[in-house]
Backbone as CSV, one residue per row, in Angstrom:
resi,resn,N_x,N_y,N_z,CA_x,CA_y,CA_z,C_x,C_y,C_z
1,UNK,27.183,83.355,-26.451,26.401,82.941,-27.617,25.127,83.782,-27.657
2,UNK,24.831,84.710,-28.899,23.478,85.300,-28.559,22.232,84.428,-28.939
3,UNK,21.505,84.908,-28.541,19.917,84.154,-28.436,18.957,84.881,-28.739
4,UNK,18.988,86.099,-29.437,18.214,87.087,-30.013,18.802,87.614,-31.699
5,UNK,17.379,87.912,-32.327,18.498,88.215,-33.715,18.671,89.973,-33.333
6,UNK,17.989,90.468,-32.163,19.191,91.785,-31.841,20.072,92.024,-31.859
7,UNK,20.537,90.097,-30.625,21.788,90.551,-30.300,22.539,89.813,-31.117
8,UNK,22.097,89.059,-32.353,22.931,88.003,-33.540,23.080,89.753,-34.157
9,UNK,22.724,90.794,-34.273,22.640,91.841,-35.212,23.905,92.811,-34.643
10,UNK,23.702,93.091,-33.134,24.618,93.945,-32.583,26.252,93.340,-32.299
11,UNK,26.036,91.627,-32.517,27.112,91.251,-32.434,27.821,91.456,-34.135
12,UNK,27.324,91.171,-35.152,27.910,91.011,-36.516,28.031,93.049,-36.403
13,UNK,27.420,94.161,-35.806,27.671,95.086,-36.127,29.286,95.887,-35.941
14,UNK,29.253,95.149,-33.802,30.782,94.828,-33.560,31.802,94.081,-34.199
15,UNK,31.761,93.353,-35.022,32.825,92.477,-35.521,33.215,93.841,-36.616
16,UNK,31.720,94.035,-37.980,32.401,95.319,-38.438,32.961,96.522,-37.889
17,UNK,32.888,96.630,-37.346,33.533,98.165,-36.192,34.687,97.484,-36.170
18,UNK,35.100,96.047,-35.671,36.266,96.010,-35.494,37.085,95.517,-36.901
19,UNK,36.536,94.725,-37.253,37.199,94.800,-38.990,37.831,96.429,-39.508
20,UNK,36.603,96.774,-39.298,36.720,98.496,-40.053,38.090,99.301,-39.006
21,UNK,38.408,99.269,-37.850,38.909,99.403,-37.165,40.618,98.680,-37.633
22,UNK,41.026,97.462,-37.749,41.876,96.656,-38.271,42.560,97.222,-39.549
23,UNK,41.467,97.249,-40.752,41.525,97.783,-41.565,42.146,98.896,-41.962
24,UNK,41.732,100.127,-40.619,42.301,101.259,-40.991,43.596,101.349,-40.109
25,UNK,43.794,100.448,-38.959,45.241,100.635,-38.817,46.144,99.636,-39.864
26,UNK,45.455,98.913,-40.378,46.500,98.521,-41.342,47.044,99.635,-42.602
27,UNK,45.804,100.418,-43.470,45.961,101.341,-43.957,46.778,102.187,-43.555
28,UNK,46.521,103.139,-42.274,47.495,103.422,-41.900,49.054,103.659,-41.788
29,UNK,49.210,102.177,-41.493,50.484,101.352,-41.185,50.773,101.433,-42.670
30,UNK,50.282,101.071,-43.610,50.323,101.048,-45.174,51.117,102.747,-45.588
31,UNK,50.023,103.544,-45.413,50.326,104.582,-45.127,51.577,105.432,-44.936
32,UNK,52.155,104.503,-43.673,53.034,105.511,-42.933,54.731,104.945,-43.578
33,UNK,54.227,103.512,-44.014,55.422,103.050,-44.953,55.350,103.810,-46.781
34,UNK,54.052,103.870,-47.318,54.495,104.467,-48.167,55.079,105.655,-48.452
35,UNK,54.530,106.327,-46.936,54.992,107.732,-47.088,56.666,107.677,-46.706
36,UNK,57.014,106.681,-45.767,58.613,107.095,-46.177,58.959,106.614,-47.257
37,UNK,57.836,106.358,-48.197,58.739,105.228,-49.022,58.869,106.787,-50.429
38,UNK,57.870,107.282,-50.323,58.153,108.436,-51.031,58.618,109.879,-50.570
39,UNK,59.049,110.023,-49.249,60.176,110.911,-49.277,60.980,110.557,-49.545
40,UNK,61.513,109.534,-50.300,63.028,108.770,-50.655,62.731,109.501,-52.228
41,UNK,61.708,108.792,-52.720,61.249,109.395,-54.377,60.750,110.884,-54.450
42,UNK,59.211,110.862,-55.200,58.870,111.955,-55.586,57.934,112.165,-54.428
43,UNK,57.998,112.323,-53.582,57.084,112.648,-52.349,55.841,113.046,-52.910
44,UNK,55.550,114.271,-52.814,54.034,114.841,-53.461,53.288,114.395,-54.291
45,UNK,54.154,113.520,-55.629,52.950,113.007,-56.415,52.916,111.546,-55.882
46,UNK,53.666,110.629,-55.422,52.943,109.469,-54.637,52.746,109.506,-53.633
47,UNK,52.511,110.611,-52.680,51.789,110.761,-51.682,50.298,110.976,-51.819
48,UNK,50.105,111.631,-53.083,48.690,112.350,-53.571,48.295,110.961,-54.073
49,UNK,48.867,110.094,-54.729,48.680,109.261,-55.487,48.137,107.469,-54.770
50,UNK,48.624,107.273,-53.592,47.998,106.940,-52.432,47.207,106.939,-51.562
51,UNK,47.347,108.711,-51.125,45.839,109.584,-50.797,44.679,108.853,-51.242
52,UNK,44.669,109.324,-52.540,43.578,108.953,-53.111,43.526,108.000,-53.343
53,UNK,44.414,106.595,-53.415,43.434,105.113,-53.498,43.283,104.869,-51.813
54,UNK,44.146,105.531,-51.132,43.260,105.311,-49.401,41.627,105.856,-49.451
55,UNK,41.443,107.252,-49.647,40.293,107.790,-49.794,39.204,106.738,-50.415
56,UNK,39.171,106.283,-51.632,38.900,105.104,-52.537,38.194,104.498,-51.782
57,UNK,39.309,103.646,-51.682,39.014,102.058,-50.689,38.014,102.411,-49.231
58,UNK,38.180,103.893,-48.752,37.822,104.033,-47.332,36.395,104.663,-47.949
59,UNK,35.858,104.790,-48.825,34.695,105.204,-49.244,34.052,103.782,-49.666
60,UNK,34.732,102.834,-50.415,33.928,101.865,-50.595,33.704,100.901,-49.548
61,UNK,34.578,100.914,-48.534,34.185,100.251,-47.242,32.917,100.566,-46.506
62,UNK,33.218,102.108,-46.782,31.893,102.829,-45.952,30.584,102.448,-46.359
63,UNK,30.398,102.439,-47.688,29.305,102.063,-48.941,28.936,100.247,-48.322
64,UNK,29.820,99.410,-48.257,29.854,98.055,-48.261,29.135,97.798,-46.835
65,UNK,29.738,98.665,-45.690,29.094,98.320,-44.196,27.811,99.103,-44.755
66,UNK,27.375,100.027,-45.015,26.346,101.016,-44.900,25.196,100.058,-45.905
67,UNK,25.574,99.191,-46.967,25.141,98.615,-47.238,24.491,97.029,-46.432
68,UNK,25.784,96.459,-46.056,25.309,95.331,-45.006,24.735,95.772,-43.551
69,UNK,24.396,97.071,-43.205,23.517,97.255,-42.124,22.473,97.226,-42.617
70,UNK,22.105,97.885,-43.935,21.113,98.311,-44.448,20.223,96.649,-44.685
71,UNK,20.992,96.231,-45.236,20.746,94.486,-45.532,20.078,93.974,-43.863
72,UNK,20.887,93.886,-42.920,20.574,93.269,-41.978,19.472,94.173,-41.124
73,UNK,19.458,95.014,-41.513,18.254,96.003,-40.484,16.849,95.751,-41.743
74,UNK,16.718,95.520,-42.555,15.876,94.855,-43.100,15.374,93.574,-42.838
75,UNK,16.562,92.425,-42.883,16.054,91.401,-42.590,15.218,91.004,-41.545
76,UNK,16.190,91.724,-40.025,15.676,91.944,-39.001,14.134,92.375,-38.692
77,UNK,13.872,93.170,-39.689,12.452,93.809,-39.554,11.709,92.802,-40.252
78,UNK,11.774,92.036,-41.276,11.096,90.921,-41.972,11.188,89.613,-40.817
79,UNK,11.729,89.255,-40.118,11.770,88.321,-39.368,11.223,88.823,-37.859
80,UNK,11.352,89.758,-37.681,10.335,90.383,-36.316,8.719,90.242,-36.889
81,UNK,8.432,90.546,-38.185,7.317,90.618,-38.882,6.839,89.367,-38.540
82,UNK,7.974,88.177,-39.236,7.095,86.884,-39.614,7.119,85.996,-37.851
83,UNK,7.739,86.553,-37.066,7.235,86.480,-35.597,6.159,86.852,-35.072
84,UNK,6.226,87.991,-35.558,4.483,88.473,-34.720,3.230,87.707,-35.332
85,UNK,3.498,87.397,-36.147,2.206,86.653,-37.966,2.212,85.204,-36.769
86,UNK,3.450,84.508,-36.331,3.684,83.611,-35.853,2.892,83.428,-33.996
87,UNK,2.712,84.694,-33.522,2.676,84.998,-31.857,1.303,83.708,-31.289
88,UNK,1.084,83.596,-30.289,0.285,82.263,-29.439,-1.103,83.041,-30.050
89,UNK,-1.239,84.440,-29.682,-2.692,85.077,-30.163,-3.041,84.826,-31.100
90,UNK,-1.959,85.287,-32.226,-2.701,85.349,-33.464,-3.124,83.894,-33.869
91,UNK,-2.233,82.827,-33.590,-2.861,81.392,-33.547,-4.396,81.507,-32.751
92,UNK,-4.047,81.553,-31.871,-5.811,81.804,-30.737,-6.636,81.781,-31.761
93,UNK,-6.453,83.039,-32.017,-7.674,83.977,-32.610,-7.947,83.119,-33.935
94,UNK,-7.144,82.819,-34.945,-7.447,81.770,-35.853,-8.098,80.486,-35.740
95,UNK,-7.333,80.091,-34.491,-8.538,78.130,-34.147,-9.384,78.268,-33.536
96,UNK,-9.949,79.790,-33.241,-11.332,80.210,-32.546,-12.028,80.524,-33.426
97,UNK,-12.264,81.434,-34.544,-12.432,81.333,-36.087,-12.840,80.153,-36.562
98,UNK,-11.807,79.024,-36.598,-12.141,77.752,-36.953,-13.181,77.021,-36.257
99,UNK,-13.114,77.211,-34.549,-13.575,76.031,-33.877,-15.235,77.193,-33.738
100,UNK,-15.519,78.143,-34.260,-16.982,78.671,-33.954,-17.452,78.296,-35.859
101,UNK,-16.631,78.178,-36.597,-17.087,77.701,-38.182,-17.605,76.080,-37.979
102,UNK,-16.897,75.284,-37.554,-17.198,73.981,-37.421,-18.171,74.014,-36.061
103,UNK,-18.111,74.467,-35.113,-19.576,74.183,-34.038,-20.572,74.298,-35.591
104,UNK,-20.732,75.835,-35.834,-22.083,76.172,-36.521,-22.206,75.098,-37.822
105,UNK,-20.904,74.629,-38.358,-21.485,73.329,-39.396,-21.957,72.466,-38.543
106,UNK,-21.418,71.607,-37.529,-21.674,70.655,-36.531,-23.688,70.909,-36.196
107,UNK,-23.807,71.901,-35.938,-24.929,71.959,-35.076,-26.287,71.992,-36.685
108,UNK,-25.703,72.449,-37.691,-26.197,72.411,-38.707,-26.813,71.187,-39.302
109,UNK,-25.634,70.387,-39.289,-25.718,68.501,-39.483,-26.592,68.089,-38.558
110,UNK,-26.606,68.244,-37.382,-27.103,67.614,-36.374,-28.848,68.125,-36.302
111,UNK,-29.021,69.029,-37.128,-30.797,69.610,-37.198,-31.332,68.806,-38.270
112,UNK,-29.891,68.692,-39.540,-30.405,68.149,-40.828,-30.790,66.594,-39.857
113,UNK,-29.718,65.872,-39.613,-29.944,64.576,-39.163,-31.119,64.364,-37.945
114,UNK,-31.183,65.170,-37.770,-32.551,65.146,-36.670,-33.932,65.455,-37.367
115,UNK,-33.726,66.147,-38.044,-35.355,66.231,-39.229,-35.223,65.236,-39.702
116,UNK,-34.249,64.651,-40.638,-34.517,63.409,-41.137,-35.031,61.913,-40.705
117,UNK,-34.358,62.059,-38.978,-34.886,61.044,-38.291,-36.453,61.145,-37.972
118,UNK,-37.069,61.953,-37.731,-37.995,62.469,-36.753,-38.514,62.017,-37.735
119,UNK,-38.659,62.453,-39.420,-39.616,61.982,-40.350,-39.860,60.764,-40.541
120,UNK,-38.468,59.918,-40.652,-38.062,58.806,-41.003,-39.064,58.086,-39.867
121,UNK,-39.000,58.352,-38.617,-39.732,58.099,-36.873,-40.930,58.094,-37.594
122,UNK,-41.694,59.238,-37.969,-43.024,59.622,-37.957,-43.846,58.248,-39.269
123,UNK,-43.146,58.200,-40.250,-43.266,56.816,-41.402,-43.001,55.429,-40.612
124,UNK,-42.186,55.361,-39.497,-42.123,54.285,-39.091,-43.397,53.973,-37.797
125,UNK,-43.372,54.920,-37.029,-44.522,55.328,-36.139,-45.768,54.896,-36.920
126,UNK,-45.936,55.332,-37.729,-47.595,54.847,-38.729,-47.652,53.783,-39.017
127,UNK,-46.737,53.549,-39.366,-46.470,51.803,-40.328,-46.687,51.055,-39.192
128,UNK,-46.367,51.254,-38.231,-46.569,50.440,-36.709,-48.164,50.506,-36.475
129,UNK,-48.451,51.615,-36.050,-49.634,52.246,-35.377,-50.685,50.999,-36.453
130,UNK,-50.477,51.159,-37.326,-51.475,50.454,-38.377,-51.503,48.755,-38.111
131,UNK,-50.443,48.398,-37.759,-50.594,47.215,-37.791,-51.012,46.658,-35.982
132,UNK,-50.606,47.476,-35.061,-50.870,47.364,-33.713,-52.486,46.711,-33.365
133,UNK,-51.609,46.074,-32.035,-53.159,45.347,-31.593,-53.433,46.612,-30.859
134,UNK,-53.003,47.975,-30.214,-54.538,48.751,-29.768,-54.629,49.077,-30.656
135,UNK,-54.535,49.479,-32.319,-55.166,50.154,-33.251,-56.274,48.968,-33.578
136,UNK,-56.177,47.949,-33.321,-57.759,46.903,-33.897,-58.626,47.576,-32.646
137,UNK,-57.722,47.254,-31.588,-59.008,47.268,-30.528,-59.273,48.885,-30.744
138,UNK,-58.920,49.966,-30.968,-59.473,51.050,-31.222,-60.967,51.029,-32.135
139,UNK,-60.463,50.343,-33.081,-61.284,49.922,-34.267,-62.850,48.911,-33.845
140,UNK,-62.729,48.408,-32.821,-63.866,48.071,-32.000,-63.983,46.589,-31.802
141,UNK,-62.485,45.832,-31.911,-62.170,44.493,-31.577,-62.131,44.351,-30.471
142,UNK,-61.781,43.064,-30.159,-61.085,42.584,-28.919,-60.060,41.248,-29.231
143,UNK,-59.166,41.365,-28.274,-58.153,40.393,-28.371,-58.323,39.123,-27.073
144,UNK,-58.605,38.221,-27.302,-58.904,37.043,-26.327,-57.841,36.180,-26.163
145,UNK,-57.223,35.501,-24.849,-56.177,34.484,-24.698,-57.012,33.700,-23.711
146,UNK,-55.851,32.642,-23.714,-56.220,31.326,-23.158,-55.721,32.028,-21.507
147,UNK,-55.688,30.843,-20.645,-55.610,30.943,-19.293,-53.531,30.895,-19.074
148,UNK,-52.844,30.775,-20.306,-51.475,30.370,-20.783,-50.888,32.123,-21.319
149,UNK,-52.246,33.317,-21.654,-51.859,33.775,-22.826,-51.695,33.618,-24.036
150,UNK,-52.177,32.853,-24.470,-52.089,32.432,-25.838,-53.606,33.072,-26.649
151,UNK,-53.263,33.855,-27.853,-54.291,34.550,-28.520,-54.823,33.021,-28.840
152,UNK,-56.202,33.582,-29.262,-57.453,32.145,-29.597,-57.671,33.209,-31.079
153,UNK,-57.669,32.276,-31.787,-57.758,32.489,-33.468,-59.191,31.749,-33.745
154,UNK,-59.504,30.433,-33.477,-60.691,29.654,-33.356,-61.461,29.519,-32.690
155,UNK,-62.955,29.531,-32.376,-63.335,28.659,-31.422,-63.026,27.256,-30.754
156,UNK,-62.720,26.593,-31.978,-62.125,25.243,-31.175,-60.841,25.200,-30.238
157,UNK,-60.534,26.168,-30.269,-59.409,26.123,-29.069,-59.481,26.365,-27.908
158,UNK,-61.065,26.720,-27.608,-61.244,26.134,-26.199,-62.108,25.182,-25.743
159,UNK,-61.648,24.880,-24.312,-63.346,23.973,-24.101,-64.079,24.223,-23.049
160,UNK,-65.053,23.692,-22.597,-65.937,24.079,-21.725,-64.780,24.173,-20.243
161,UNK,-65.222,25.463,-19.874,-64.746,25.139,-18.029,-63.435,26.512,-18.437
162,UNK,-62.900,26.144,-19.505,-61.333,27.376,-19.593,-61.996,28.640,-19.705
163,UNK,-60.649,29.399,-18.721,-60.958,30.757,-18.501,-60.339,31.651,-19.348
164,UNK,-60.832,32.479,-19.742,-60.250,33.413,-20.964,-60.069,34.748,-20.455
165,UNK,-59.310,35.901,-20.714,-58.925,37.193,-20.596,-59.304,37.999,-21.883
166,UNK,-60.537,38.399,-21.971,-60.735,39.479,-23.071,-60.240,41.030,-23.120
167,UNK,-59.103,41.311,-23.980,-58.720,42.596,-23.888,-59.616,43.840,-24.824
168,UNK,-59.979,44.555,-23.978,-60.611,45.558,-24.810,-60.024,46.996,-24.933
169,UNK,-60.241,47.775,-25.666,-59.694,49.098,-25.680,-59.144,49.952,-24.261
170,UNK,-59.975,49.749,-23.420,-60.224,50.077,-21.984,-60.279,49.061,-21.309
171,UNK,-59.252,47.984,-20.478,-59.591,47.451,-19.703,-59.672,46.108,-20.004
172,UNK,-59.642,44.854,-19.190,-60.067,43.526,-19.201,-61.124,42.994,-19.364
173,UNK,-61.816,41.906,-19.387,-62.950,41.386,-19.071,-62.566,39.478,-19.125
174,UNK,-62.744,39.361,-17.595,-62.992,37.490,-17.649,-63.785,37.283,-17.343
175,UNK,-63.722,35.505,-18.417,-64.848,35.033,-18.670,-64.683,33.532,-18.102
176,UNK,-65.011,33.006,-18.389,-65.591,31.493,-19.021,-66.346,30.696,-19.673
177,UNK,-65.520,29.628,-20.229,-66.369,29.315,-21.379,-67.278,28.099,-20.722
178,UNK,-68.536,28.441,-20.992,-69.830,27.425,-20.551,-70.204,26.671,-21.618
């Protein structure tokens, strides 16, 4: 069984060789009966007359193989073609093409989405910063709790004797309230 279209090519070339081969001993054989068949008759003119449809036929055979090599040594070359178009490289070389197009979109997205965050960060960062207890105490507050932690909003929320934690920009300061 072949396994190459060489040898699918060199085998269909042998079959014609042997067809063509068959052929002409049948001709032949054709041949060698008509010719006794016309030394019985007019020998010379249906001998000539045979001749030439042997000649005929053995020219258009020739034409018909010379044609179906011609056919198959073409195809052959179109299908070696669409093999090589097909080979592991030329794939390679194409999803390497691809996979350096998509990194450089990839890494593209990933700058857009990173500026956008960082800004998006920098609006959220402020919006914070502004409302933050060190931005008061920057501002020249202080933040006071109970002895629990608990911010003191009033004076009445403490009483004499409780100890308080004043936070300042820099540092602690305790007290008590007298």
């Amino acid at each position: 069984m072949p396994k190459t279209r060489g040898e699918k090519l060199e085998l269909f070339i042998a079959r014609l060789k042997q067809s063509w081969q068959h052929y002409q001993l049948k001709a032949n054989s054709r041949m060698n009966t008509l010719t006794h068949r016309l030394q019985r008759q007019d020998p010379n003119r249906r001998l000539q007359q045979y001749g030439q449809s042997f000649d005929e036929m053995q020219f258009r055979l020739d034409a018909a193989i010379d044609k179906k090599l011609t056919s198959l040594a073409l195809k052959q070359q179109q299908l070696s073609h669409r093999l090589n178009q097909q080979s592991p490289a030329n794939k390679l070389e194409l999803e390497s093409q691809r996979l350096s197009y998509l990194t450089s979109r990839l890494k593209d997205s990933i700058k857009e989405k990173l500026a956008s965050s960082e800004s998006s960060l920098s609006v959220s960062a402020h919006q914070l910063q502004t409302v933050s207890p060190l931005a008061t105490l920057s501002r020249g507050y202080s933040i006071t709790q109970d002895s629990k932690g608990k911010v003191l909003l009033k004076a009445s929320d403490v009483s004499v004797g409780d100890m308080l934690t004043t936070r300042l920009l820099e540092g602690e300061v305790q007290s008590k309230v007298v």
